[in-house]
C-alpha positions in Angstrom: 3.6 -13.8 -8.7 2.2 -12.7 -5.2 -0.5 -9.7 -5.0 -0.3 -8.1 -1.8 -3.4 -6.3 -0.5 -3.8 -3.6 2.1 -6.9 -2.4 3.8 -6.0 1.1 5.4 -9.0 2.7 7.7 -7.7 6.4 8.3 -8.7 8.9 9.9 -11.4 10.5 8.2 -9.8 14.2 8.4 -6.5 12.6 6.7 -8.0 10.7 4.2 -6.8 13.1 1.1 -3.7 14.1 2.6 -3.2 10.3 2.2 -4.1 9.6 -1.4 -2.2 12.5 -2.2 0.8 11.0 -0.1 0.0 8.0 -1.8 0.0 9.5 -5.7 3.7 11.5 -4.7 5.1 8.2 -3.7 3.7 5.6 -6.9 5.8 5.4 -9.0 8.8 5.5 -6.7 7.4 2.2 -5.3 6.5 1.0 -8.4 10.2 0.9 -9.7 11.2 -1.2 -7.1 12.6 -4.0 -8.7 10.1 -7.2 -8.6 6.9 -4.7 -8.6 4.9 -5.3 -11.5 1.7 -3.0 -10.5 0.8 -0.9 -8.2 -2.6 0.8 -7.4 -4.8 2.4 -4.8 -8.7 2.5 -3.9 -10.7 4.4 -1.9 -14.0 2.8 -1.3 -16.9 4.4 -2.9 -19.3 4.1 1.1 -16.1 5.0 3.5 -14.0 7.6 1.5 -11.5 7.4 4.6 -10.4 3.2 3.8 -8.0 2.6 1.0 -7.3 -0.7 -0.7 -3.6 -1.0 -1.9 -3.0 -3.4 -4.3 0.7 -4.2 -5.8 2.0 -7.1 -7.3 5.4 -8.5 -7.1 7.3 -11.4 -8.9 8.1 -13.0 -5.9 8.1 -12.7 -1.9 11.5 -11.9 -2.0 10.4 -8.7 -4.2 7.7 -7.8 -1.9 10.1 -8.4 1.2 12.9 -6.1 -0.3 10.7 -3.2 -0.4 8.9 -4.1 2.8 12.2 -3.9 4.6 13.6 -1.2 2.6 14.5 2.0 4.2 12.1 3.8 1.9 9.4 1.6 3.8 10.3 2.5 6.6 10.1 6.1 6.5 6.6 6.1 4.2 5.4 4.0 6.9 6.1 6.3 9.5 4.5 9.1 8.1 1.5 6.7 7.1 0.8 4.9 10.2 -0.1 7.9 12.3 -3.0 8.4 10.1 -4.5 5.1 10.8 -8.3 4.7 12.6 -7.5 1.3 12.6 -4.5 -1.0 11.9 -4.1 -2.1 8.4 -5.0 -5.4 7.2 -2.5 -6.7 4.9 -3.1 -10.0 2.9 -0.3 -12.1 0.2 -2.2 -13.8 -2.0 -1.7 -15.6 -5.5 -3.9 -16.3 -8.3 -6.4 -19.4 -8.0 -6.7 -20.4 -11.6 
């Protein structure tokens, strides 16, 4: 199992209008097949940076929907919102 997570700094003025991109699009990602779980954070000090955090059965799971078309296009509409580039990290479970 591989848990990917994303640190997203946004703008602060477009901070809600992406959690509530975020909570239209969750379960749609969360049906991909191979995704397990799938959450977001906002931190509690910087209300505009958001933790993702999904987890896939494999990194051919997490590649599927990272390629998908459905990526794609989220990720377009997403990525204008940054501050900062995201920070994206696969990791698995130490013990």
């Amino acid at each position: 199992m591989i848990t990917r997570i994303v640190r997203l700094t946004l703008q602060p003025a477009l901070a809600d209008e992406f959690a509530l991109l975020f909570v239209n699009h969750q379960e749609k990602i969360a049906r991909f097949d191979g995704c397990i779980e799938l959450s977001a954070f906002r931190d509690t000090a910087q209300p505009h940076v958001f933790f993702t955090v999904s987890k896939w059965q494999n990194e051919a799971s997490l590649n599927n929907y990272r390629y998908s078309t459905f990526f794609k296009e989220l990720w377009s509409q997403v990525k204008p919102m940054f501050a900062a580039p995201a920070e994206a990290h696969s990791t698995t479970l130490v013990a």
